[in-house]
Structure formats: structure tokens, C-alpha cells
VMD Tcl script that builds the backbone (N, CA, C; Angstrom):
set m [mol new atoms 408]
animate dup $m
set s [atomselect $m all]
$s set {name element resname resid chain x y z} {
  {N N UNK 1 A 19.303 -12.591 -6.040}
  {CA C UNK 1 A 17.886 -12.895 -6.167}
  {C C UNK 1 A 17.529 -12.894 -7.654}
  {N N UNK 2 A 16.852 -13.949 -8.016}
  {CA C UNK 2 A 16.583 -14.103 -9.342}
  {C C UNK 2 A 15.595 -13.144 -9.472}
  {N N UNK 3 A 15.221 -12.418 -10.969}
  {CA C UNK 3 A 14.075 -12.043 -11.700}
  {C C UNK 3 A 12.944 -12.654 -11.928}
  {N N UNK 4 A 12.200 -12.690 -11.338}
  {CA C UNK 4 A 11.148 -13.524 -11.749}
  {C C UNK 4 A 9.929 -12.084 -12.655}
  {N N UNK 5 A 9.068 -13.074 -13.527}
  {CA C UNK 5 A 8.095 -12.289 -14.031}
  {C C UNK 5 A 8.736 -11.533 -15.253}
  {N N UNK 6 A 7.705 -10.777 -16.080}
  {CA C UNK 6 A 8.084 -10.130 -17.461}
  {C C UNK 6 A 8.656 -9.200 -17.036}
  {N N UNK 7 A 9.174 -8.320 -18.337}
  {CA C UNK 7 A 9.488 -6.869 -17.400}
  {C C UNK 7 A 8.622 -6.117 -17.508}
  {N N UNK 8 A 7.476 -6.095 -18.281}
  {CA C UNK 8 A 6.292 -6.104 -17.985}
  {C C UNK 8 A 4.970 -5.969 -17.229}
  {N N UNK 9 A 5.372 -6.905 -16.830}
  {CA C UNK 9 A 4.218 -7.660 -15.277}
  {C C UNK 9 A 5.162 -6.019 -14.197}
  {N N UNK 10 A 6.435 -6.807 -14.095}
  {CA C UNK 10 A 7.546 -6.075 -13.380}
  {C C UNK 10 A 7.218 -4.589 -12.825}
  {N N UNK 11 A 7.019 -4.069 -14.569}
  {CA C UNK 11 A 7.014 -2.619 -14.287}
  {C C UNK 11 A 5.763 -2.236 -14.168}
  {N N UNK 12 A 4.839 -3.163 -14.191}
  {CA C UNK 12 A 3.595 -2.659 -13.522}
  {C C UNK 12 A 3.371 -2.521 -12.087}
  {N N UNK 13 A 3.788 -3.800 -11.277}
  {CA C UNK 13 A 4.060 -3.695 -10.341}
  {C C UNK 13 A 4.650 -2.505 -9.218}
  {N N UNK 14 A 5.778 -1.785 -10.126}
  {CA C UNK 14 A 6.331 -0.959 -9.624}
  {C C UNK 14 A 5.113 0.049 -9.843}
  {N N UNK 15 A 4.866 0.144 -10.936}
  {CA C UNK 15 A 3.858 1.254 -10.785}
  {C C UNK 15 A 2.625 1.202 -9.724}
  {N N UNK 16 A 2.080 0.289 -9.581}
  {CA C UNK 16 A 0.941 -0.522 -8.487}
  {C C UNK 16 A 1.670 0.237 -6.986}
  {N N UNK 17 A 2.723 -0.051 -6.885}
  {CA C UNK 17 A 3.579 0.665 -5.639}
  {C C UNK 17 A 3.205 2.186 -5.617}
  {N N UNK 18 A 3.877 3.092 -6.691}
  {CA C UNK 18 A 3.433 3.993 -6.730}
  {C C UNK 18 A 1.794 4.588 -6.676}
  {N N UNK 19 A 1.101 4.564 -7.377}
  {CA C UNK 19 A -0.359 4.509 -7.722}
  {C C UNK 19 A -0.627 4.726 -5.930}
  {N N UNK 20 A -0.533 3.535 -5.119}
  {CA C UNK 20 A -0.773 3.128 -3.822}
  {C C UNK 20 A -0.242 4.601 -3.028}
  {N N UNK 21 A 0.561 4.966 -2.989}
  {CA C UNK 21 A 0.906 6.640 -2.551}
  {C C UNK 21 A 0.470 7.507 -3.010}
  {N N UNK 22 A 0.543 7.710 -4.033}
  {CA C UNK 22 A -0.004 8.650 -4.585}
  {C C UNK 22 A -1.292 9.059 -4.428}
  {N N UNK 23 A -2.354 7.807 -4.487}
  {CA C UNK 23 A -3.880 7.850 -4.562}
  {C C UNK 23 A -3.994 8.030 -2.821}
  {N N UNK 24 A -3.515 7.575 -2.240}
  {CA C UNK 24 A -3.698 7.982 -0.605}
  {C C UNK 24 A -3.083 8.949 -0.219}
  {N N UNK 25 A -2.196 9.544 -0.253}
  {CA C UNK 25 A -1.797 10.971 -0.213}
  {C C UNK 25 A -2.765 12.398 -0.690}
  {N N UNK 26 A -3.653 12.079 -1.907}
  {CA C UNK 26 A -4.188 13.070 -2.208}
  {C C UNK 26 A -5.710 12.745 -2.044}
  {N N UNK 27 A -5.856 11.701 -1.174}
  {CA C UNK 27 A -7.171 11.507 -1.179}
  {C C UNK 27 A -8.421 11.337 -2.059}
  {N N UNK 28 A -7.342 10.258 -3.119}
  {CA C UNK 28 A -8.709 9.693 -3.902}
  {C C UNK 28 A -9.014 8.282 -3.581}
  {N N UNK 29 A -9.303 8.389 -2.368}
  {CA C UNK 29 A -9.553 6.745 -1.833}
  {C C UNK 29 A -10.156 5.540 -2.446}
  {N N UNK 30 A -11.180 6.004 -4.123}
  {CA C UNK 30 A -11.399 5.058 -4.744}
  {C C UNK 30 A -10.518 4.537 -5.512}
  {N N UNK 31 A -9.725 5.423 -5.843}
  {CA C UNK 31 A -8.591 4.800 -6.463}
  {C C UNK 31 A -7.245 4.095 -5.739}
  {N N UNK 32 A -7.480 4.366 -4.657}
  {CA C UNK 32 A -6.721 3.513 -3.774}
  {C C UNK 32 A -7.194 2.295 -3.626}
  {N N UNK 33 A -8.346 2.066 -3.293}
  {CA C UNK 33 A -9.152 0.958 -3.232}
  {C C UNK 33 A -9.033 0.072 -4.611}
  {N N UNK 34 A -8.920 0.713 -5.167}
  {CA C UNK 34 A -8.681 -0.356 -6.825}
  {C C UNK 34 A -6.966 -0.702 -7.039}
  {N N UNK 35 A -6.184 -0.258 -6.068}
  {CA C UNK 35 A -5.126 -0.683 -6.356}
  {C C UNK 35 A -5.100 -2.405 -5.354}
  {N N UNK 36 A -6.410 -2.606 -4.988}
  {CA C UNK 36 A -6.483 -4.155 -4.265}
  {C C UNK 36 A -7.235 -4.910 -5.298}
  {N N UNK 37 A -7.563 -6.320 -5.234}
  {CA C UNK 37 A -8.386 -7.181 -5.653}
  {C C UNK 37 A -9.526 -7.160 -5.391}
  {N N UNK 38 A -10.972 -7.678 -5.372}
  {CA C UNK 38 A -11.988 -7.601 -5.240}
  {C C UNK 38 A -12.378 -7.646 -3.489}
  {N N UNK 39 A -11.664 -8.876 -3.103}
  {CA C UNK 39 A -11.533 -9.414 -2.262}
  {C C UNK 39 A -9.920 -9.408 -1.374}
  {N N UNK 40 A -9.185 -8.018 -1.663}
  {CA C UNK 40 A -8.283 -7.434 -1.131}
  {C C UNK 40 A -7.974 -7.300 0.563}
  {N N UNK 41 A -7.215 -7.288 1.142}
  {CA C UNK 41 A -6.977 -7.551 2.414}
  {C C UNK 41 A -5.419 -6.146 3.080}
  {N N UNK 42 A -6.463 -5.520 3.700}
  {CA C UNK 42 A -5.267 -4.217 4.145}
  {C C UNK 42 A -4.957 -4.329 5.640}
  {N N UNK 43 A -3.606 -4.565 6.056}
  {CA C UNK 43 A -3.704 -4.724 7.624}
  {C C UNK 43 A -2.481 -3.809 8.191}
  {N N UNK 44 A -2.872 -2.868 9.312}
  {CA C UNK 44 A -1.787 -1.974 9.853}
  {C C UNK 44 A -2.154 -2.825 11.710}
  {N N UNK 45 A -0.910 -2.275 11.972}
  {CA C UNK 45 A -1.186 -2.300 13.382}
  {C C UNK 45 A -2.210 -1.390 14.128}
  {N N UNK 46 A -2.280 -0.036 13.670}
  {CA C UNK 46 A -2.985 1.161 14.024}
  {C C UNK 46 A -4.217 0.994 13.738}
  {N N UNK 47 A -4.677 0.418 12.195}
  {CA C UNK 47 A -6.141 0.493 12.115}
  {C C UNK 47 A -6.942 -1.045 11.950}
  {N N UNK 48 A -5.991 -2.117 11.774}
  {CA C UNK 48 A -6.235 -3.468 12.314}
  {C C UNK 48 A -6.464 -3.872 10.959}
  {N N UNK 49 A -7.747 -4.924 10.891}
  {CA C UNK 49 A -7.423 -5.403 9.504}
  {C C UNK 49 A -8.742 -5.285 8.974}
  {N N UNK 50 A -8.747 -5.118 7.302}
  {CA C UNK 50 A -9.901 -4.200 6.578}
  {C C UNK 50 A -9.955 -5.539 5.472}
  {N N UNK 51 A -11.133 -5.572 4.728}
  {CA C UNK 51 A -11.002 -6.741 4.023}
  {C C UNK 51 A -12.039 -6.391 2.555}
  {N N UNK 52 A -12.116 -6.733 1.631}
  {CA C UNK 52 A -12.848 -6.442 0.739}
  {C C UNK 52 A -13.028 -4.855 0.505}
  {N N UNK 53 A -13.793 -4.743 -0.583}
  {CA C UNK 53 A -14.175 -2.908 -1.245}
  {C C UNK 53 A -15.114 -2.510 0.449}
  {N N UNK 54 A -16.113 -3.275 0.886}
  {CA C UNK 54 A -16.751 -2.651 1.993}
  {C C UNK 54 A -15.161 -2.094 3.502}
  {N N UNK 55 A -14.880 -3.506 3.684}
  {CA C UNK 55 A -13.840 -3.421 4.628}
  {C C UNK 55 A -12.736 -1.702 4.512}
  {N N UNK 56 A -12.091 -2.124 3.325}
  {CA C UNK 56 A -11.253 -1.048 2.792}
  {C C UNK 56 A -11.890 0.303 2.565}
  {N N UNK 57 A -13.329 0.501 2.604}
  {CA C UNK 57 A -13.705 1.920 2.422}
  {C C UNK 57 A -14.481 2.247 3.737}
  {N N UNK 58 A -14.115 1.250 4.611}
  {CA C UNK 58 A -14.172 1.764 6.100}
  {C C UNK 58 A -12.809 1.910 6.470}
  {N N UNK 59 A -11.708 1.058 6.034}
  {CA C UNK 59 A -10.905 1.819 6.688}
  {C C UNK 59 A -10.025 3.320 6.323}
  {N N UNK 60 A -10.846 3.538 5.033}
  {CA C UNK 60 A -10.209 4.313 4.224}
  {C C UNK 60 A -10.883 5.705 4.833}
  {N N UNK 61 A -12.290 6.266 5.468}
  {CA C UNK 61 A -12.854 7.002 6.272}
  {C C UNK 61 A -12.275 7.005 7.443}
  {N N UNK 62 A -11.807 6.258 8.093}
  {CA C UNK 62 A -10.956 6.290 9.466}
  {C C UNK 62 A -10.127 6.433 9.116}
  {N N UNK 63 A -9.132 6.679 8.261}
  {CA C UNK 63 A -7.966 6.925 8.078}
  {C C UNK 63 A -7.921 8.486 7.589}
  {N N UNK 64 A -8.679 8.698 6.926}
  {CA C UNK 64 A -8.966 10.459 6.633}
  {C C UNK 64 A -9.402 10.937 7.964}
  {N N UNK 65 A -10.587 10.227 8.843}
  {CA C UNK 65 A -10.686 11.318 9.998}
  {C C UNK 65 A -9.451 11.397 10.847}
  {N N UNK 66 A -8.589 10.438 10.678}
  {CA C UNK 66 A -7.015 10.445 11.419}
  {C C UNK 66 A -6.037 11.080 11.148}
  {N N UNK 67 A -5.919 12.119 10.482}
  {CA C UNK 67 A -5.697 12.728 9.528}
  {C C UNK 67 A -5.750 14.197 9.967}
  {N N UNK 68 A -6.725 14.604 10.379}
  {CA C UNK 68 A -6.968 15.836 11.321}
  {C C UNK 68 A -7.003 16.688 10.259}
  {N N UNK 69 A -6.680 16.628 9.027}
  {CA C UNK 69 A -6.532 18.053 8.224}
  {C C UNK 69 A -5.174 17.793 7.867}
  {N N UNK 70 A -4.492 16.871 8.301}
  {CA C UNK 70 A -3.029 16.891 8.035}
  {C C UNK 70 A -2.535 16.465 6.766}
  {N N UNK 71 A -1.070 17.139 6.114}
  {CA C UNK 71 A -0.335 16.107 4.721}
  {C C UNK 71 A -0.475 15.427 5.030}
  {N N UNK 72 A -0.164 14.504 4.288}
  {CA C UNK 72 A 0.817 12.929 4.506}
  {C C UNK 72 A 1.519 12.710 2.739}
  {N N UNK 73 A 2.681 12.139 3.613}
  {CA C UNK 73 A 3.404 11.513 2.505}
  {C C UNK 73 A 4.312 9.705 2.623}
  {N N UNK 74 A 3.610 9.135 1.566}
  {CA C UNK 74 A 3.924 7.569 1.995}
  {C C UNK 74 A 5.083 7.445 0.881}
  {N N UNK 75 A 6.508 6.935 1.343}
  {CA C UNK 75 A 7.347 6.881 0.087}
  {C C UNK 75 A 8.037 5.392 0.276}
  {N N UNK 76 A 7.779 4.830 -0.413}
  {CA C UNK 76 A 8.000 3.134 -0.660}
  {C C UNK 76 A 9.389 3.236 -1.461}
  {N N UNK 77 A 10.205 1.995 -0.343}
  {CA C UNK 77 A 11.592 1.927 -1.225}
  {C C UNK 77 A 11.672 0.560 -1.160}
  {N N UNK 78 A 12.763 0.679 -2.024}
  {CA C UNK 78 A 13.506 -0.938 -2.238}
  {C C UNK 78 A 12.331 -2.163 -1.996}
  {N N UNK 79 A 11.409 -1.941 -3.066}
  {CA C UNK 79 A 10.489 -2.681 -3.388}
  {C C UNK 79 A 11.511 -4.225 -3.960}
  {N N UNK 80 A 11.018 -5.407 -3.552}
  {CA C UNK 80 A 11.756 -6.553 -3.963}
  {C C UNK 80 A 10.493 -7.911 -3.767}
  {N N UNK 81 A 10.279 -8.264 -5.169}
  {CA C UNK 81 A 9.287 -9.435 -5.255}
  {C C UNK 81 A 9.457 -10.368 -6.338}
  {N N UNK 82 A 8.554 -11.332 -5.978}
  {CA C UNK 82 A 8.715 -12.660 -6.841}
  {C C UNK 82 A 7.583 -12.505 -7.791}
  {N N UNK 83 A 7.418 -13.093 -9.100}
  {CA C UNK 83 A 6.123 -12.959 -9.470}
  {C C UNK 83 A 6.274 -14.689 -9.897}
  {N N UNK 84 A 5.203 -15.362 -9.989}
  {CA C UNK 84 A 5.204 -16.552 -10.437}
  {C C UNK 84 A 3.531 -16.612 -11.360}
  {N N UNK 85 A 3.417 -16.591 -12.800}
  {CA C UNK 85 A 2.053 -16.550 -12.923}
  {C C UNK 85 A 1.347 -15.273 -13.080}
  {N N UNK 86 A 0.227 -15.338 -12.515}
  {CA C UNK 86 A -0.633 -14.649 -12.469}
  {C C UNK 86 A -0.547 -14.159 -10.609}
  {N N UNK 87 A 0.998 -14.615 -10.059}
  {CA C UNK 87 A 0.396 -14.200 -8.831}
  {C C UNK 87 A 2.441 -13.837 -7.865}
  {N N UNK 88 A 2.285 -13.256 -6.878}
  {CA C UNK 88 A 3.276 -12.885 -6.511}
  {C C UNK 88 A 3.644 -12.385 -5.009}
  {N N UNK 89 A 4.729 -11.921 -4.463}
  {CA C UNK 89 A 4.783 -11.635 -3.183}
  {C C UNK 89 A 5.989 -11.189 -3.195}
  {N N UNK 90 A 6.052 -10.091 -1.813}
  {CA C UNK 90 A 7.160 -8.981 -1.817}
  {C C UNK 90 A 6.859 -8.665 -0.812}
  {N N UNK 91 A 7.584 -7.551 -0.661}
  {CA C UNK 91 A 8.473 -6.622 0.405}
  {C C UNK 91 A 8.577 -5.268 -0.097}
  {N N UNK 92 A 8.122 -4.207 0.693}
  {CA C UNK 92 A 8.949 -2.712 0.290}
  {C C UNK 92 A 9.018 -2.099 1.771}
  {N N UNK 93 A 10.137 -0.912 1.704}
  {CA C UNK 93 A 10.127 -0.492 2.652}
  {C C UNK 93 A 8.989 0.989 2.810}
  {N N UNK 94 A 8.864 1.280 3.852}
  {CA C UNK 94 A 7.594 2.848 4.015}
  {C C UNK 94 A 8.449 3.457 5.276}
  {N N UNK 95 A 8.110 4.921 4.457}
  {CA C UNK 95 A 9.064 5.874 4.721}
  {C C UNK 95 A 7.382 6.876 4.908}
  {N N UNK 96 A 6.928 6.773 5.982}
  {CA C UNK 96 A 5.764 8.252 6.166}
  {C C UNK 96 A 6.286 8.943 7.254}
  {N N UNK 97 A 5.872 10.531 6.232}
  {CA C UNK 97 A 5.620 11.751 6.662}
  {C C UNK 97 A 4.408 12.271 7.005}
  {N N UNK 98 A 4.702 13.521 7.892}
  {CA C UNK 98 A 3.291 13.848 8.217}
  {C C UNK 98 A 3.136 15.313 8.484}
  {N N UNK 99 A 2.842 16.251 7.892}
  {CA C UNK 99 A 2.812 17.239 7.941}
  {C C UNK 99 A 1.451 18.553 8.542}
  {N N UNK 100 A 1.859 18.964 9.711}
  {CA C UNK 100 A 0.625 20.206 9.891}
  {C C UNK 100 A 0.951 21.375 10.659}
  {N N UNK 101 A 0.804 22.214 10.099}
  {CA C UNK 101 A 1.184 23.594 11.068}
  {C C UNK 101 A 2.390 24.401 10.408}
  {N N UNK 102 A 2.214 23.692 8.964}
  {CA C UNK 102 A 3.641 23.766 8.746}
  {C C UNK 102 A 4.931 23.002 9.087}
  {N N UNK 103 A 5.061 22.221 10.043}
  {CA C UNK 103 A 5.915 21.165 10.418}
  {C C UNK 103 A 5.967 20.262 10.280}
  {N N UNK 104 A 6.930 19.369 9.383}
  {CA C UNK 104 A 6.760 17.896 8.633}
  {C C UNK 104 A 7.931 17.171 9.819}
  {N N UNK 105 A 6.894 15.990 9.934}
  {CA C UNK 105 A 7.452 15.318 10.821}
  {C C UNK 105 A 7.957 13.607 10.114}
  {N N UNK 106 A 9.107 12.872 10.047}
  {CA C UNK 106 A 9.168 11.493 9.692}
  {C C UNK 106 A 8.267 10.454 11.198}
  {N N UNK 107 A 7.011 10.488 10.980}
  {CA C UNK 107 A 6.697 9.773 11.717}
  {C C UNK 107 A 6.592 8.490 11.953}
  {N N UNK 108 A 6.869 7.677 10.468}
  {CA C UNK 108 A 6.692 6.019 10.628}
  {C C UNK 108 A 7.794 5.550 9.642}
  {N N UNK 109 A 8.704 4.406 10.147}
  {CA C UNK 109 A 9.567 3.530 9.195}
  {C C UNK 109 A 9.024 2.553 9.643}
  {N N UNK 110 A 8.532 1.577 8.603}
  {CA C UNK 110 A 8.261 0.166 8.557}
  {C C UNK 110 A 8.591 -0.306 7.115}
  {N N UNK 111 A 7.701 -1.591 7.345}
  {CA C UNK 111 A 7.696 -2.229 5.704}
  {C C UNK 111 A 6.226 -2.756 5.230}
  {N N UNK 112 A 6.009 -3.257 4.003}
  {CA C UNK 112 A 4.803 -3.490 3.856}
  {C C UNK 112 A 5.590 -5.268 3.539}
  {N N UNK 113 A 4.674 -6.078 3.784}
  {CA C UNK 113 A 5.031 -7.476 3.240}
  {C C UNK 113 A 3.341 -7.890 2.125}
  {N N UNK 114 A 3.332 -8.209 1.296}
  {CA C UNK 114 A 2.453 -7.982 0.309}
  {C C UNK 114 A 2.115 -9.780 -0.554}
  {N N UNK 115 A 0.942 -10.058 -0.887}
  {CA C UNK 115 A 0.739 -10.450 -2.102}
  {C C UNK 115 A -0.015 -9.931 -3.313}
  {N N UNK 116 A 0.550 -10.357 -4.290}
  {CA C UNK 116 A -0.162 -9.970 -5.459}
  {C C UNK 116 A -0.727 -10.766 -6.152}
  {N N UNK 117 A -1.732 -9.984 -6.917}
  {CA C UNK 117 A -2.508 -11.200 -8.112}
  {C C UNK 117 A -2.834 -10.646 -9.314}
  {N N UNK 118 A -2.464 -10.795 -10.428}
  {CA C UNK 118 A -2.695 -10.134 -11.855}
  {C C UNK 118 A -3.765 -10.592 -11.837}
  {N N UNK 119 A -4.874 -9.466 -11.964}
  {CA C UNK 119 A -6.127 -9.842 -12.196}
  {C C UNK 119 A -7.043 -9.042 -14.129}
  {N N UNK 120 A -7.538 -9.556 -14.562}
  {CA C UNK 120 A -8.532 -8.753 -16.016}
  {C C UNK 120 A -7.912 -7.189 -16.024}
  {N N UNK 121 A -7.771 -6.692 -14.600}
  {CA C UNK 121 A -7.983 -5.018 -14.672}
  {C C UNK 121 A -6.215 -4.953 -14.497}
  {N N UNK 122 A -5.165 -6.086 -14.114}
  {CA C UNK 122 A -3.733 -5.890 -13.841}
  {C C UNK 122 A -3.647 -6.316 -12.643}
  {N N UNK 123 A -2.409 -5.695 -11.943}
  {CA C UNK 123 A -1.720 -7.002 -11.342}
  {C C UNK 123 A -2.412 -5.813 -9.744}
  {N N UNK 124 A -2.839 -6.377 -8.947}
  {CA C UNK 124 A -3.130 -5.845 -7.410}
  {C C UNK 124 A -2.665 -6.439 -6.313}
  {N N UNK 125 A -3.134 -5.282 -5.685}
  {CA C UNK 125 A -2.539 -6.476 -3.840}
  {C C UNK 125 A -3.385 -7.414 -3.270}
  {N N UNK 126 A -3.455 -8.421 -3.338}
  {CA C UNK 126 A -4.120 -9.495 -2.523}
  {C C UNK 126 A -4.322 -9.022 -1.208}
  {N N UNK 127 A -2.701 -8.927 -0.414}
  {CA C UNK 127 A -2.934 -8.382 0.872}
  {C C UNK 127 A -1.526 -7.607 0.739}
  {N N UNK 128 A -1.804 -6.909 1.968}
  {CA C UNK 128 A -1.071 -5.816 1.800}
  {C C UNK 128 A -0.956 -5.100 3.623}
  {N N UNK 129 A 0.353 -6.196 4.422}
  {CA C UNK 129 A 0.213 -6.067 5.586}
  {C C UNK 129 A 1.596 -5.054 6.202}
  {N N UNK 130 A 1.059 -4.386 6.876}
  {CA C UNK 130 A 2.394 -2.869 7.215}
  {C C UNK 130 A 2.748 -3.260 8.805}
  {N N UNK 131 A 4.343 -3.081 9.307}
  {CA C UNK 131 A 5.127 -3.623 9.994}
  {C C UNK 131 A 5.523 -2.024 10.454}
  {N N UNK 132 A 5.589 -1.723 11.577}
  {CA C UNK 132 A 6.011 -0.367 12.001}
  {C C UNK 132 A 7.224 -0.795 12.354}
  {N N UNK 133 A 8.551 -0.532 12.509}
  {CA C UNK 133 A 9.429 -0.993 13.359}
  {C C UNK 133 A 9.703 0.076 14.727}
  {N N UNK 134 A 9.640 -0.804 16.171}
  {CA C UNK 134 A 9.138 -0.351 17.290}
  {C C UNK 134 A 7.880 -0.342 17.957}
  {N N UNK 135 A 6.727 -1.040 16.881}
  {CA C UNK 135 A 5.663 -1.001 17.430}
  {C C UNK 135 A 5.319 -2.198 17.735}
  {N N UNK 136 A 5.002 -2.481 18.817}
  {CA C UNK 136 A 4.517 -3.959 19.425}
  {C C UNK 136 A 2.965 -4.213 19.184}
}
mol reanalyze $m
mol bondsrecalc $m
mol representation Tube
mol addrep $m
């Protein structure tokens, strides 16, 4: 697979990956929310599909009351994308945990399939759609 993009753009990207766990794990949901575009697009099977800053900070309240009080930990691997431009698309894999009572559980392997768009503020997710594997 060719390289596409700076290494640059690249390693922002990777960071954009990170940022995205991190900021939802510890519950700073505005800053999760800024790891999308204006007009950003978040879709799970579980909480369906969320669209814009309004969309995404509804689903970002349903996703904390789902939550119960519980950890969570989202760990993204083998991130692999194209960048062309100002704009791009990929693949990573998600590895969540879930922790309460003291007992951490691996509750979800899927993948995320993604676009991106370097926007004034850097490069974000356009959309950003999650694949459980086993879930119909």
C-alpha cells in the first residue's frame, strides 16, 4: 500500500485517532466532538447515527448515561489510510473495554471505517462509522 499524504498530515492523523480515545474515555465530550468537522457524521450500530455538533452532543449524553458509572477503554489499532488533498479515508481496528465492580471486561472488537477532511482547525472525521464484528 502506497503512502499517501505528508508525514505530516500523516502524523496528525494518527494523533486525531488517539485524541478520539482519549477525549471519550475521560469524558471530555467537547473535545471529542471537535475531533469531527462541523458537519461531522458518527454512526454505531448501538446508538445509530448522530450528525453535526447538535447530533453528536446527543449522542454523546446517551452514551455517558450508557455508561452506568462504568470505565471504558477504546484502543484503536492498525490504523491504515489514504490521504489525497485536503481529504482522506481509512480503516482502524477497536479494541473496547469496559470496566465496573472492579471487573474489566473485552466487550467489543470491531473496526471503524472513516473519512477525513483537513479542515482551518486540522485534519477531522467527516464520518466516522463503527462495525462490531458479530453484530447484525
Amino acid at each position: 500500500m502506497p503512502i499517501t499524504g505528508t508525514i505530516e498530515d500523516r502524523e496528525e492523523v494518527r494523533v486525531l485517532h488517539a485524541r478520539y480515545c482519549l477525549t471519550i474515555d475521560t469524558g471530555r465530550f467537547e473535545e471529542w466532538i471537535d475531533c469531527f468537522t462541523e458537519d461531522g457524521i458518527f454512526e454505531s450500530p448501538r446508538f445509530g447515527k448522530h450528525s453535526g455538533r447538535d447530533g453528536l452532543k446527543r449522542f454523546a449524553a446517551l452514551y455517558k448515561e450508557s455508561l452506568g458509572g462504568a470505565q471504558v477503554l477504546h484502543v484503536v489499532a492498525n490504523p491504515a489510510f489514504d490521504l489525497d488533498g485536503d481529504s482522506g479515508s481509512g480503516t482502524s481496528y477497536l479494541l473496547y473495554y469496559h470496566c465496573k465492580d472492579g471487573k474489566v471486561q473485552q466487550c467489543t472488537v470491531g473496526y471503524y471505517t472513516d473519512k477525513l477532511r483537513k479542515t482551518p482547525a486540522g485534519w477531522r472525521f467527516a464520518s466516522r462509522q463503527v462495525t462490531i464484528l458479530g453484530h447484525h
